[in-house]
Kinemage of the C-alpha trace (Angstrom):
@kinemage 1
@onewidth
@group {chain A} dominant
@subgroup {mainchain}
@vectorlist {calphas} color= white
{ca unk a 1} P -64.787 32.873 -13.884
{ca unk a 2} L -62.042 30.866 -12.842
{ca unk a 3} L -58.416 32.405 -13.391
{ca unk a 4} L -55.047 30.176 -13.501
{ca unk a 5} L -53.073 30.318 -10.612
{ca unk a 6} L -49.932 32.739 -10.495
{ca unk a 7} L -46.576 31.100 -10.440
{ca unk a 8} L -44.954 31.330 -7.163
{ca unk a 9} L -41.698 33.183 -7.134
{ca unk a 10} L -40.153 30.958 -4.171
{ca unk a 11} L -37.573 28.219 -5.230
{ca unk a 12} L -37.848 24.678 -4.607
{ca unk a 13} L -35.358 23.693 -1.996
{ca unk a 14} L -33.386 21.063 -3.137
{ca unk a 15} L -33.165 18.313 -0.865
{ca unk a 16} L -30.438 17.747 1.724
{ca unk a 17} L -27.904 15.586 0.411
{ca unk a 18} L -27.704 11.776 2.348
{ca unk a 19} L -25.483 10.787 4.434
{ca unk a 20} L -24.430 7.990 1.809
{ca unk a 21} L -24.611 10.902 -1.404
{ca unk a 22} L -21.949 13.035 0.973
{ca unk a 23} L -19.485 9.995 1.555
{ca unk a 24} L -19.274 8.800 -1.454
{ca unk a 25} L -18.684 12.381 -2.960
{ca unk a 26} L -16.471 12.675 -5.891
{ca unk a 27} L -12.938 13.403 -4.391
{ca unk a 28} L -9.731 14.697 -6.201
{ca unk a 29} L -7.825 11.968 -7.807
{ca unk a 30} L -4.308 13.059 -8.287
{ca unk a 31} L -3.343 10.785 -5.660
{ca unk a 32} L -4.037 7.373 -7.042
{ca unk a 33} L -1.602 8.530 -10.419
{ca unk a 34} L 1.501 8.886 -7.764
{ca unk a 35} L 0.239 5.428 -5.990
{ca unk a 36} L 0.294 3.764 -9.855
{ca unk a 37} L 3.584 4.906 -10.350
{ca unk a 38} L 5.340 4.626 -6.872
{ca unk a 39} L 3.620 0.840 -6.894
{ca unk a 40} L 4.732 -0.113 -10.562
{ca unk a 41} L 8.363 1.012 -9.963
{ca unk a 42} L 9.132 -0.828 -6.445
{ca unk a 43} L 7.052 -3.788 -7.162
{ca unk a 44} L 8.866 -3.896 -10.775
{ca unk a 45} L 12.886 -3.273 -8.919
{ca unk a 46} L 12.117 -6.079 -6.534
{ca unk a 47} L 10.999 -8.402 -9.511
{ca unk a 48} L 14.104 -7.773 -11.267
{ca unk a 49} L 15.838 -8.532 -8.149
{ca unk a 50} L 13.735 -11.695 -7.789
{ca unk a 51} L 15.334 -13.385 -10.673
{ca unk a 52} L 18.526 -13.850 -9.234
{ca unk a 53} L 16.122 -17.076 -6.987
{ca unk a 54} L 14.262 -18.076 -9.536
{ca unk a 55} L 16.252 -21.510 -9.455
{ca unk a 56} L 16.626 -21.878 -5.960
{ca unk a 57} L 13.511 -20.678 -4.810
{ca unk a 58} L 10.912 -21.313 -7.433
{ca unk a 59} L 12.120 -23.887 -9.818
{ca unk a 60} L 14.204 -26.308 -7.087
{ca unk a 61} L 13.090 -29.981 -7.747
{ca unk a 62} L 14.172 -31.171 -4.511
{ca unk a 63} L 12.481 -28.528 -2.013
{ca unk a 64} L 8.348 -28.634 -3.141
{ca unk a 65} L 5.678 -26.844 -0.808
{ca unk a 66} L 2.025 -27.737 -1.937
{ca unk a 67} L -0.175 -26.060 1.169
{ca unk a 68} L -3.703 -24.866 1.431
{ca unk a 69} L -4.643 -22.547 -0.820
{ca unk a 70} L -1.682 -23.196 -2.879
{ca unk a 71} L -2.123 -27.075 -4.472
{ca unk a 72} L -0.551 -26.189 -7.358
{ca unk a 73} L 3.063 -28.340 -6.876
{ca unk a 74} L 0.073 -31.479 -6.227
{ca unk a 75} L -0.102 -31.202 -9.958
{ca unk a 76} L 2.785 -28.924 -11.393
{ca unk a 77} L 6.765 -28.914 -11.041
{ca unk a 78} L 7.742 -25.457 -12.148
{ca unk a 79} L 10.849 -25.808 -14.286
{ca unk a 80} L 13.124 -23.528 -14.394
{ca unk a 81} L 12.109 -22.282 -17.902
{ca unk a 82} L 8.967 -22.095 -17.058
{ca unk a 83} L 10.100 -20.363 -13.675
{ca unk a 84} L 11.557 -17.471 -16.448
{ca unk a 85} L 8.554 -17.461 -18.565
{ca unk a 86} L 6.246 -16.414 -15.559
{ca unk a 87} L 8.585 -14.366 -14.310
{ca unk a 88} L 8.621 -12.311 -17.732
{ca unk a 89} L 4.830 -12.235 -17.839
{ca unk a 90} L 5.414 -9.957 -14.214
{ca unk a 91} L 7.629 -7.646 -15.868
{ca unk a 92} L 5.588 -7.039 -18.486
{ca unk a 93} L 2.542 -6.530 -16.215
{ca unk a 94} L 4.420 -4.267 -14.423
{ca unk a 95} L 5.507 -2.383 -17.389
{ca unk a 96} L 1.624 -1.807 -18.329
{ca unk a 97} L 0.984 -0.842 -14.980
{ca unk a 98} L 3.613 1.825 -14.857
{ca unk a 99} L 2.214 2.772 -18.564
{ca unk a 100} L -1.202 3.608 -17.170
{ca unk a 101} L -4.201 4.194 -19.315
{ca unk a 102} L -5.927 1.219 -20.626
{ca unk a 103} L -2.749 -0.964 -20.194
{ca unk a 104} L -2.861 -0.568 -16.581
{ca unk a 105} L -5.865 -2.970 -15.751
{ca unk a 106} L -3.972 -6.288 -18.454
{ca unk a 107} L -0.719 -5.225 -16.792
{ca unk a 108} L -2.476 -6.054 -13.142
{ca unk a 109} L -3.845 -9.301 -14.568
{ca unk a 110} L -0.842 -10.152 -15.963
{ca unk a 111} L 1.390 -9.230 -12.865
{ca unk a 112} L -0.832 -11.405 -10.633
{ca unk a 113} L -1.287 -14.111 -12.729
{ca unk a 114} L 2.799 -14.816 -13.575
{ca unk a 115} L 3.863 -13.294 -9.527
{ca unk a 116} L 1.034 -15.166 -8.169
{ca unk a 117} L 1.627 -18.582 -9.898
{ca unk a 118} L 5.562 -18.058 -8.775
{ca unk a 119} L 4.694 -17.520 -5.765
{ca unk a 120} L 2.730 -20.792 -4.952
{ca unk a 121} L 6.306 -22.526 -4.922
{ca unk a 122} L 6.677 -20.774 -1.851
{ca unk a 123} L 3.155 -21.755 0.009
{ca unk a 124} L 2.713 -20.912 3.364
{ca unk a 125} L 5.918 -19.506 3.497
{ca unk a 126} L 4.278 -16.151 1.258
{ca unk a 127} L 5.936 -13.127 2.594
{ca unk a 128} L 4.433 -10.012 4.127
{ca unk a 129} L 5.040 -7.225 1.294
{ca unk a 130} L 4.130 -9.942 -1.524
{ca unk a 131} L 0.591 -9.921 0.183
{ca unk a 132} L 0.333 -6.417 1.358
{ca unk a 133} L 0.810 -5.686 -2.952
{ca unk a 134} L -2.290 -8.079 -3.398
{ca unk a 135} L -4.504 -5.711 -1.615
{ca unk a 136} L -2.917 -2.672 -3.193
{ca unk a 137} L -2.882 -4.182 -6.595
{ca unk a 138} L -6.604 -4.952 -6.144
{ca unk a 139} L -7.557 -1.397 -5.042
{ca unk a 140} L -5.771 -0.002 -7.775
{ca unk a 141} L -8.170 -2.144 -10.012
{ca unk a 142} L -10.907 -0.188 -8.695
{ca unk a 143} L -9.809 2.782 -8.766
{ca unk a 144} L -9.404 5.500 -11.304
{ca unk a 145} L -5.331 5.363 -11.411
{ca unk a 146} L -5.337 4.523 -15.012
{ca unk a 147} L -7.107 7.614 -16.396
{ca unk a 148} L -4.892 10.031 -17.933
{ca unk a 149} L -4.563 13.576 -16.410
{ca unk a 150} L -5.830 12.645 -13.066
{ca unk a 151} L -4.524 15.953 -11.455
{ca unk a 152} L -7.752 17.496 -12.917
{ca unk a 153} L -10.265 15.244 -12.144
{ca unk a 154} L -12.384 14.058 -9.472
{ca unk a 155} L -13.651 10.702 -8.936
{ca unk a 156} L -15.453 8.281 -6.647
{ca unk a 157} L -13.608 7.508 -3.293
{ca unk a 158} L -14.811 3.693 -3.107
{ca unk a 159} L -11.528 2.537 -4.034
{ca unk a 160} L -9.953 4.767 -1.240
{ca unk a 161} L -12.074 3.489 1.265
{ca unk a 162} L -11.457 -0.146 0.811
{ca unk a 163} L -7.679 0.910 0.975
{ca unk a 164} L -8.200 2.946 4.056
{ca unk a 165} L -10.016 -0.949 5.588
{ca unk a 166} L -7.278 -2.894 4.120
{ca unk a 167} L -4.588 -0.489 6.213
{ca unk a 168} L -6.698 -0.506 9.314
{ca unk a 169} L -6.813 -3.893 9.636
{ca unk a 170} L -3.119 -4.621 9.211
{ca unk a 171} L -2.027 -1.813 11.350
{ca unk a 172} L -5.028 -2.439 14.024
{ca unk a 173} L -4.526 -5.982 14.798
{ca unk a 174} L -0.614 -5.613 15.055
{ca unk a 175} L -0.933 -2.964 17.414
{ca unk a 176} L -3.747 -4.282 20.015
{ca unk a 177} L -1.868 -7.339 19.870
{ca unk a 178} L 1.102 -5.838 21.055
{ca unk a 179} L -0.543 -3.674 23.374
{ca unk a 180} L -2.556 -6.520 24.767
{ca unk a 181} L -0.428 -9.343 24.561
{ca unk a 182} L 3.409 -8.569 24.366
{ca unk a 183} L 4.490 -6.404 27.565
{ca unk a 184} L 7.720 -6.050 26.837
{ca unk a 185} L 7.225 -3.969 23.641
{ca unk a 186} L 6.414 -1.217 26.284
{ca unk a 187} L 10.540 -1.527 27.261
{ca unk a 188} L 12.198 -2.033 24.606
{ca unk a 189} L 12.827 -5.864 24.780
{ca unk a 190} L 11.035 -7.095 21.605
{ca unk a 191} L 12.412 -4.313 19.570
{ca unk a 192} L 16.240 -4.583 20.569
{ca unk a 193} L 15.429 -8.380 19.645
{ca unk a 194} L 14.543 -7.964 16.397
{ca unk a 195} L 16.823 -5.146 15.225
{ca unk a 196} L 19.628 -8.403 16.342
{ca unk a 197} L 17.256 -11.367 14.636
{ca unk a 198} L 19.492 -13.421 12.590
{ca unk a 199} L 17.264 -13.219 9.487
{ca unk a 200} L 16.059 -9.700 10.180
{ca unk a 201} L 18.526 -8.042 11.585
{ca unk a 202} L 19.701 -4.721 9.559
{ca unk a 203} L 23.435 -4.542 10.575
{ca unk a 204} L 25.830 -2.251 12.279
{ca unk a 205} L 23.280 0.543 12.880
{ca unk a 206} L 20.501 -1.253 13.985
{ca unk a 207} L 23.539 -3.348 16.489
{ca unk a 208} L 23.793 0.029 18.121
{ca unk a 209} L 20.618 1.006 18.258
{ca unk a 210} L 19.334 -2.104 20.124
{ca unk a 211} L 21.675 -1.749 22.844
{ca unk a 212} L 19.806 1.929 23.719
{ca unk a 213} L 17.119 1.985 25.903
{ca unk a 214} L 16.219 5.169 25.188
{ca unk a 215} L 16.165 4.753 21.471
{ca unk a 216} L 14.372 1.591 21.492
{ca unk a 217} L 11.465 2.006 24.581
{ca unk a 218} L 10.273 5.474 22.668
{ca unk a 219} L 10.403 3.620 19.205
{ca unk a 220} L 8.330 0.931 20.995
{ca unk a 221} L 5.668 3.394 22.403
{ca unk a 222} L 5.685 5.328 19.219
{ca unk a 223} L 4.850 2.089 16.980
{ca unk a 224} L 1.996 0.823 19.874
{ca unk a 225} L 0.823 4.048 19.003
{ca unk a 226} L 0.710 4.870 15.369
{ca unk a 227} L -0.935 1.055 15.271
{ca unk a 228} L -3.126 1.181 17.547
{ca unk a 229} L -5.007 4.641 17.095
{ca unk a 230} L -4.186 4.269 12.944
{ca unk a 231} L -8.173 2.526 12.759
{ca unk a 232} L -9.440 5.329 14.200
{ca unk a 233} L -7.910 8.897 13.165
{ca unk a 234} L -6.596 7.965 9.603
{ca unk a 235} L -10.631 9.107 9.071
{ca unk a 236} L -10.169 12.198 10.021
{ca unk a 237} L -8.850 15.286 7.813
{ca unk a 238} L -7.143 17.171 10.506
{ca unk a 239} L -5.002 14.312 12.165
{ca unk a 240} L -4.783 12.203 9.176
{ca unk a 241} L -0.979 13.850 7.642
{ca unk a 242} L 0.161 14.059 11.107
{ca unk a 243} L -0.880 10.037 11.360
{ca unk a 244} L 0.820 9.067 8.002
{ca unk a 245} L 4.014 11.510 8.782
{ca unk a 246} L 4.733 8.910 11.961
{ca unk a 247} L 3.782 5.685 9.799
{ca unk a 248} L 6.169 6.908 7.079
{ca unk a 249} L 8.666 7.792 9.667
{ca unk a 250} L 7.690 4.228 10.919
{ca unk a 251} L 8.324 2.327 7.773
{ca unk a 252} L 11.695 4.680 6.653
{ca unk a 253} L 13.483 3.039 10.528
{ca unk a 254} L 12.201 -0.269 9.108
{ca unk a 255} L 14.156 -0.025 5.807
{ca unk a 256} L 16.902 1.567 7.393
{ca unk a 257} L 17.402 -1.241 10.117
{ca unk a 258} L 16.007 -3.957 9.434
{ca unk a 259} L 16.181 -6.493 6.076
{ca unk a 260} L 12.528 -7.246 5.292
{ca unk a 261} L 12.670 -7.106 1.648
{ca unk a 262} L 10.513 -4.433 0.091
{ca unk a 263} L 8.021 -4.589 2.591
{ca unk a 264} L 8.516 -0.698 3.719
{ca unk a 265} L 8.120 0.751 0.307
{ca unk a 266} L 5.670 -1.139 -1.010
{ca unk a 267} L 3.436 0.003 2.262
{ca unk a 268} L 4.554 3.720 1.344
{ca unk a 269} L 3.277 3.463 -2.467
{ca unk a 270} L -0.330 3.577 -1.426
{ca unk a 271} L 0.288 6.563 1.222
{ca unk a 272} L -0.429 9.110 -1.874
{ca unk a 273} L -4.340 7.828 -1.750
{ca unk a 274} L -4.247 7.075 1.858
{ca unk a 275} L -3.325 10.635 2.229
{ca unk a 276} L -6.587 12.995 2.508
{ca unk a 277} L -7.397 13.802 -0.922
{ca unk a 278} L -7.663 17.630 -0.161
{ca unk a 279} L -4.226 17.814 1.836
{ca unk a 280} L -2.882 15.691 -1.276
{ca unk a 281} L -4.030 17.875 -3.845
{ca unk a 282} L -2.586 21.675 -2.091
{ca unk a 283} L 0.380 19.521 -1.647
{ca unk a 284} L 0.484 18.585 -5.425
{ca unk a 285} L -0.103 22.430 -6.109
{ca unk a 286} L 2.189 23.833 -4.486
{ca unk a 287} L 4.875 21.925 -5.791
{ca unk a 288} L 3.378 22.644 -9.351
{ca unk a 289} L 3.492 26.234 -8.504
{ca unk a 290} L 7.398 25.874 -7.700
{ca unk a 291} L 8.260 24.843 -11.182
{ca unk a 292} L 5.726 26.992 -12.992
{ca unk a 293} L 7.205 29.595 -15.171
{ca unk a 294} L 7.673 32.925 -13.605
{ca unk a 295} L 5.255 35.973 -15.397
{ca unk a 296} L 7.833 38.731 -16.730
């Protein structure tokens, strides 16, 4: 007489998680809600500032670029009311963007599309923080930053990573290249230049500081640095807020002497996400905890 068998009391083990299942782990989101905002308000100052060109540099008649990608002024003279119309369609992009939830993704649409069509008035001549915002308006598009009480959630770290490739690149290349191909970055030379470049020069303080070698060789070594190894540790938890303390350090002497237009700030705005997501959360804690009210 055959009998059923007895039920084993041993647990299935549940199988080992891939490597692809652990990196793409849900991470803590908070950051990407600070990166929204910080992004929103600089990008939307500087656009308000922008409309003192408009005529000038967007609507001139007399002064038309029409360059690869940009064939737009082939086919279309931007007028100067239609210069204000597009510039309007920004702000109010901006203002979605900086409203979050489900206004956030029309107000990145409608950002690029009235920025973006501006912008091919100026061609080639496209300037450095107008397309480091591309990339950072694009990963916020992917990411989460929209949702509504992200300081509670976690959520997939795609978004991150293709910010984390953006940075790299732009950091990496700058650096090697002036580690392999500019010499006298290593003295000082090319720095004390540009702190005294008629177009980028930053005034009285960055005078002074060009004219000291030992300001401006350590600066030098300390950017060859930061740019160079930035590919390679920003992966790593441990080194990563030590890395982003020197690149904020890096961008703050860039504001403070030189005049490169919002480039510096709009580079910091995505530093919240770039930021490990653990080290950004204890961070936001803590701070929370400050301002919590005290138990009597």
């Amino acid at each position: 007489m055959s009998t059923a068998a007895e039920p084993t009391s041993e647990a299935t083990p549940e199988p080992r998680p891939s490597v692809l299942d652990r990196v793409y782990a849900p991470v803590w989101a908070g950051g990407w809600a600070a990166t929204r905002l910080v992004f929103g308000a600089v990008s939307l100052i500087f656009l308000l500032l922008r409309s003192r060109d408009l005529a000038d540099a967007y609507a001139a008649q007399d002064m038309v670029f029409a360059n690869w990608p940009f064939f737009l002024a082939d086919h279309v003279r931007i007028t100067l009311p239609t210069a204000w119309g597009l510039w309007g369609i920004g702000v109010v992009g901006l203002l979605g963007v900086l409203a979050g939830g489900r206004w956030m993704r029309p107000g990145l649409v409608l950002w690029l599309l009235g920025n973006w069509t501006l912008l091919a008035a100026e061609s080639l001549n496209i300037k450095a923080h107008d397309r480091l915002g591309l990339w950072i308006a694009l990963g916020l598009f992917l990411s989460p930053a929209g949702e509504r009480g992200l300081s509670g959630k976690w959520r997939s770290p795609a978004a991150r990573w293709y910010l984390l490739v953006v940075y790299s690149g732009i950091y990496g290349s700058t650096g090697w290249l002036k580690l392999l191909e500019e010499s006298s970055w290593w003295n000082g030379d090319v720095l004390a230049y540009h702190l005294l470049h008629r177009h980028f020069g930053g005034g009285a303080l960055a005078a002074w500081v060009s004219g000291q070698v030992w300001l401006v060789a350590p600066m030098g070594w300390a950017t060859i640095l930061f740019e160079t190894t930035f590919p390679l540790l920003v992966w790593s938890r441990r080194v990563n807020p030590w890395l982003l303390a020197l690149g904020a350090s890096f961008h703050l002497g860039i504001a403070a002497l030189m005049n490169v237009g919002p480039f510096s700030w709009v580079a910091l705005s995505a530093y919240p996400v770039l930021l490990h997501p653990e080290v950004t959360r204890r961070a936001y804690e803590r701070v929370r905890g400050l301002f919590a009210p005290k138990a009597t």
